[in-house]
MIDORO-374787 format. One record per residue (C-alpha): x, y, z. Coordinates in pm, whole numbers, plus 50000, padded with zeros to 5 digits. Layout:
<atoms>
XYZ...
</atoms>
This chain:
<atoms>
912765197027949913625226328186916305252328125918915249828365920715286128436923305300228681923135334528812926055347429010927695380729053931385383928996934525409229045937095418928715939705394628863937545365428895935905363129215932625357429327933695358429718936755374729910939425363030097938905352830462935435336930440934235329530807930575320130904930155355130997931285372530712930595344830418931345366930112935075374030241936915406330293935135427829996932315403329870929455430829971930525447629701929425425229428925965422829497925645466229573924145466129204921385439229348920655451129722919165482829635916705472729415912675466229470912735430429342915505420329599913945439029884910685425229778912195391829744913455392330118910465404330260911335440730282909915474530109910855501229921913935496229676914935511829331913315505529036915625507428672916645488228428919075462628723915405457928859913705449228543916475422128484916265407128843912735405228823913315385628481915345361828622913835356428937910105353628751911575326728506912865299128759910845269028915913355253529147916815261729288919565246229308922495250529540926035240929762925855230630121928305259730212925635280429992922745267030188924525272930557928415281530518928795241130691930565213430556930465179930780927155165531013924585185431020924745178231407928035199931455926755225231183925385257131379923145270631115921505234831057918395256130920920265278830707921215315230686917745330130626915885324830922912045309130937910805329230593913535321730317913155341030059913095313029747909355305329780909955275129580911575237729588915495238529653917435211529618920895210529840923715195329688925405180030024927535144830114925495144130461922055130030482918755144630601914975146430608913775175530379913325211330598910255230430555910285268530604907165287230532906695279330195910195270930094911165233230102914795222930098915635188629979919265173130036920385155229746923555133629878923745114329485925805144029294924465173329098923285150328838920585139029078919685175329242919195186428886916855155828814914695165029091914665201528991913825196228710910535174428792909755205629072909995232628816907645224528600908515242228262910055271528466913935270628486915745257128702918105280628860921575268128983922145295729247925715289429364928375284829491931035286929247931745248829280928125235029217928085262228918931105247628780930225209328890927165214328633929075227428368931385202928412928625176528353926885194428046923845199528206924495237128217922345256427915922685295228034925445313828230924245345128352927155367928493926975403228712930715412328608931375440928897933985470828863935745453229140939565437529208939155412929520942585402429502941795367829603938835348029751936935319029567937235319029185934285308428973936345287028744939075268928887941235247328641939635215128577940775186028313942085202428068938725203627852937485240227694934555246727719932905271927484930085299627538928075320727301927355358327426923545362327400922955393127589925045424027720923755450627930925025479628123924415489128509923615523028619926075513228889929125502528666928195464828663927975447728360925315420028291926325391628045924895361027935925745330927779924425297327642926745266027626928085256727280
</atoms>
């Protein structure tokens, strides 16, 4: 059966967006600055279609993580910052324009119906059963790749909340938002426990950690 990881950068204080998200700023006052380690590098640039980019040890984990996953999985406000019909939602197609970068299945956790969207060669499906389903269907798409929960913070913490979660990858960034969206948010009272597999440091400050669910 597929691994099923989450990658997702995140400041000192908590964060993985800022305060004062809007449609044209959807990381919040500050978010940029959690994913300045990523930007820069050759696998992201290549990844979005663009040249050039550094190439250190950041890159060589980016292009591990990116190499071992199948299918992605994802929020609706992840997918196009929306939230009710798709009719009143302005970036119906999503935020990356006819060439999305994934190059792969994604499935979109959403409560809204719709056909599947094909971009290129990057096919969204929206999965309106719960994360238990979109994982399902990842899972078949992936192959024995891993499937890759990509964000937001709530679908991250809906699949850890369900125990389908087996890796927690986190960029921790020498950042304070102050306030924003929190990747874990109180939820029944349960603890959940994670064992540190990996620990390495950023040439820009960040530090990369990983866990696997106890």
């Amino acid at each position: 059966m597929a691994k099923v990881t989450a990658e997702i950068s995140m400041s000192l204080d908590g964060f993985v967006a800022g305060p004062n998200q809007t449609l044209d700023d959807p990381l919040g006052a500050g978010g940029d600055q959690l994913h300045e380690w990523a930007v820069r590098l050759k696998t992201f640039r290549e990844f979005h279609g663009q040249e050039g980019g550094d190439v250190d040890s950041d890159d060589e984990l980016l292009a591990e993580s990116v190499g071992s996953v199948g299918a992605i999985v994802m929020g609706r406000r992840m997918f196009s910052g929306g939230a009710g019909p798709w009719d009143d939602d302005p970036n119906a197609s999503g935020w990356w324009g006819d060439d999305p970068p994934f190059h792969k299945p994604v499935f979109v956790v959403t409560h809204h119906e719709r056909e599947p969207l094909v971009l290129a060669d990057t096919t969204f499906t929206f999965v309106t059963d719960g994360i238990e389903r979109a994982v399902e269907l990842a899972r078949d798409a992936s192959g024995d790749d891993a499937v890759g929960i990509s964000g937001g913070a709530d679908v991250i913490q809906q699949t850890l909340d369900a125990g389908l979660l087996d890796e927690l990858q986190i960029h921790l960034a020498p950042v304070l938002l102050g306030g924003g969206v929190r990747l874990f948010n109180e939820n029944d009272g349960r603890a959940q426990r994670l064992e540190q597999t990996d620990l390495r440091e950023s040439p820009t400050g960040v530090v990369h950690l990983r866990f696997r669910t106890v």
